[in-house]
N, C-alpha and C positions, 0 to 999 in steps of 0.2 A: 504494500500500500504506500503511495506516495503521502508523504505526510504535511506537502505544500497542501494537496488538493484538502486536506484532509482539513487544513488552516485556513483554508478560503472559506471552507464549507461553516465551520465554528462562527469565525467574524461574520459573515455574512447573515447566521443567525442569531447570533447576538444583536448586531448592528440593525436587525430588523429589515434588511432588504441589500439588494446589490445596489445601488444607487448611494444610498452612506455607506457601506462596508469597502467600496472603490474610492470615495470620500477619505474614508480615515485611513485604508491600505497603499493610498496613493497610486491606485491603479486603474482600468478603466474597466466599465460593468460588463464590456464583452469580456474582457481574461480572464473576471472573475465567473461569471458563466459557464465558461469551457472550460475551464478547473472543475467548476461545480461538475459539471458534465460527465467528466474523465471520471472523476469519483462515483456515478452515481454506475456509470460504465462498470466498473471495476465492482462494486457492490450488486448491482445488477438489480437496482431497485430506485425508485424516483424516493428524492428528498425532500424535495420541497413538491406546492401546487400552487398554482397562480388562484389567488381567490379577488378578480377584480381585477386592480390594478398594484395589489399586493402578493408576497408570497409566504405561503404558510407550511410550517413544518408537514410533511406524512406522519404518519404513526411511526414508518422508519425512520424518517429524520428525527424524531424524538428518540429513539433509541442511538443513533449516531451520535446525538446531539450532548446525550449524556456520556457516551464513550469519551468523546473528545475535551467534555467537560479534565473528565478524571486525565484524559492522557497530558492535557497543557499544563492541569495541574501540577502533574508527576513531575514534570519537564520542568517548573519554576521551583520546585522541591530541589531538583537535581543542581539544577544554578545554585541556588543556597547553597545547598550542601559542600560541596565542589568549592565554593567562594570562601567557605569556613573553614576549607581544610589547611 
């Protein structure tokens, strides 16, 4: 698993949409899309749904969603830790 795509996927649901999460990643909403994409490719399941002019988690994206929670977490755990040593 690529763990960019996996980081666009996170920010973007955090950020509440690809429009801010390009915003705050400093990238543009097509890269972050086709990240999205590749990931979803790779998982073999849609993450998000367009409801409107919004987008909303799947049932699977909520399950991804808390994956990525624990895996970033892990990863600023590891920074600490690493920086203590």
């Amino acid at each position: 698993m690529n763990f960019k795509h996996l980081y666009y996927f996170w920010a973007t649901a955090k950020a509440g949409g690809i429009m801010r999460a390009g915003e705050q990643l400093h990238t543009t909403p097509q890269r972050l899309a086709t990240q999205i994409k590749l990931l979803e490719d790779r998982l073999g399941c849609a993450l998000f749904k367009k409801a409107g002019r919004r987008l909303e988690l799947t049932d699977d994206g909520r399950v991804a969603l808390g994956y990525a929670e624990q895996i970033f977490a892990l990863s600023a755990e590891l920074a600490a830790a690493i920086g203590k040593a």
